[in-house]
Structure formats: structure tokens, C-alpha cells
N, C-alpha and C positions, 0 to 999 in steps of 0.2 A: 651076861648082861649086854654085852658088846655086840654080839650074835643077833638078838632081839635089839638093839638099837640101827644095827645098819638092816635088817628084815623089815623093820619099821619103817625107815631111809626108804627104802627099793618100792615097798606097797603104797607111800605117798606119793613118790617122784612119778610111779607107772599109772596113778590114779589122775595125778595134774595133767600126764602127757595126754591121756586118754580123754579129757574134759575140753583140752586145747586144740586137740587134732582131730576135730569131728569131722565125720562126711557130708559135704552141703552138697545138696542136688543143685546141679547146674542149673541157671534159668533158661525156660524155653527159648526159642530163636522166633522171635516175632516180626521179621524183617519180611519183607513182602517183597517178590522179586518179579521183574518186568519180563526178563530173560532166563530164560530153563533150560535143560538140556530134554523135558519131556514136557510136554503144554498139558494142561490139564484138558480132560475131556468129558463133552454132556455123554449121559447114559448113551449108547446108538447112532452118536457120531455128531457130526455137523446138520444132516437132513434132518433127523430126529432132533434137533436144539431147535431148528425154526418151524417143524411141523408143532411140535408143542408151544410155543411161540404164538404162533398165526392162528392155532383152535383154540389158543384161551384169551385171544385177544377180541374184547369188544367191539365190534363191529356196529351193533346196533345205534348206540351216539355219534358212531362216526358218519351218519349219514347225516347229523344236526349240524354237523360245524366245518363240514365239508374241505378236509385237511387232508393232501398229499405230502408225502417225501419222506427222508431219514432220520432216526431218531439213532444217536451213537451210545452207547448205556456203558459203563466202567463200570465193574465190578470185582472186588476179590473171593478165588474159589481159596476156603481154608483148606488146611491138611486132612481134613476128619470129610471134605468134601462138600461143605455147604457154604454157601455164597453169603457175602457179607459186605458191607460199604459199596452201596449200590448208590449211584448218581449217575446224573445225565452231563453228558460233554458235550452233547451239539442236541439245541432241543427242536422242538419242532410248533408243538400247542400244548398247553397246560392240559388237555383231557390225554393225548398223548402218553405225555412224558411219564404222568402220573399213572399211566395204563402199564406202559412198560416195565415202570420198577414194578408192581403190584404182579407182570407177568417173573418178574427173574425171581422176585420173594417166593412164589410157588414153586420153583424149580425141584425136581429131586436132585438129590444129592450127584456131585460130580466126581470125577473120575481125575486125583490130584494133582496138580504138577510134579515134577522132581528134579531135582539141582543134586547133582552127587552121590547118585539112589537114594534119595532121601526126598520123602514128602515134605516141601516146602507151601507158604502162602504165596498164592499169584496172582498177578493184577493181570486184564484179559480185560477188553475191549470191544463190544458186537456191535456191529450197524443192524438195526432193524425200519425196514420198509414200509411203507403205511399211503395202502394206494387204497379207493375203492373200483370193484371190477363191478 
């Protein structure tokens, strides 16, 4: 009886430990970093970010409203490689401004930052030029 009462003991105490000591997956790291130790990159480099850039930008209204200069665009490239929290930091024309995010939302997928070898979120900042020739 004794035998079955501490075996009894042992199956509750290992059943509480086991109920208390669960494994929690750690929460993701959602920190967005300015500084990396590897910059995220568009498909084909820097030429290929502003040749896709300048061919899908309309041109066509640009001749109505007759707007030169720099348009600065902040965006973050996520880990998985797609852009998100796109806003303008130095705007230029409301037809503009509204051109450029509509161009970064089309983006393909980029190529991640990394802080530590590890795929982090990265804020990244492009000046885009807006002349007609």
C-alpha cells in the first residue's frame, strides 16, 4: 500500500511538473534596424532598383503638372523580403509622391538585411529623381 501510495506521489508531482514547465516559443523580434551589418538588396542591384523604378513610373501626367526634383521614399524591407511602411520624407507633388509609393508597393521581393547572420527588418531610405527630358 505504501509502494502504490509514493508511485501515486511520483505520477502526480511529474504530471504538475510537466503542466508548469511548458515550452513557449519565443516571440518574434519585430525591431526594425537602421544599421546592419549586410543592407538589404533589390533583385540586380542598385541599377536594376531605379531602372524598374523610372519604367513604371508615369510619365504621361507628368507632362500636366510640370514637376522637377527629389522625391526621398522610407521604407522597410521585411525578413521574408517584401516591403512595408512605405512613406514619403521629403515630398515633392501630391501626383509624385503618390506615384512613388504605388511604384515601391510593386516592388519584387528583396534581397534581406542581416544583423548577426540573421535576417532582420530594415528601414532603408531611396531618393527618387523626377525630371522630364
Amino acid at each position: 500500500m505504501n509502494r502504490l501510495l509514493i508511485l501515486l506521489c511520483i505520477l502526480i508531482s511529474g504530471s504538475l511538473y510537466a503542466q508548469v514547465h511548458k515550452s513557449y516559443a519565443m516571440p518574434e523580434d519585430t525591431t526594425v534596424y537602421s544599421i546592419v551589418d549586410k543592407d538589404p538588396e533589390f533583385q540586380g542591384g542598385r541599377d536594376a532598383m531605379y531602372k524598374f523604378i523610372y519604367s513604371n513610373f508615369n510619365y504621361q501626367k507628368m507632362g500636366e503638372i510640370d514637376v522637377q526634383g527629389k522625391i526621398f521614399v522610407q521604407f522597410v524591407v521585411e525578413k521574408n523580403g517584401c516591403v512595408s511602411n512605405i512613406k514619403i520624407t521629403r515630398n515633392l507633388d501630391p501626383f509624385c509622391d503618390s506615384e512613388a509609393i504605388r511604384i515601391i508597393r510593386l516592388m519584387p521581393k528583396w534581397k534581406p538585411g542581416e544583423f548577426r547572420n540573421k535576417k532582420v527588418r530594415t528601414k532603408i531610405e531611396i531618393p527618387i529623381t523626377v525630371r522630364l527630358e
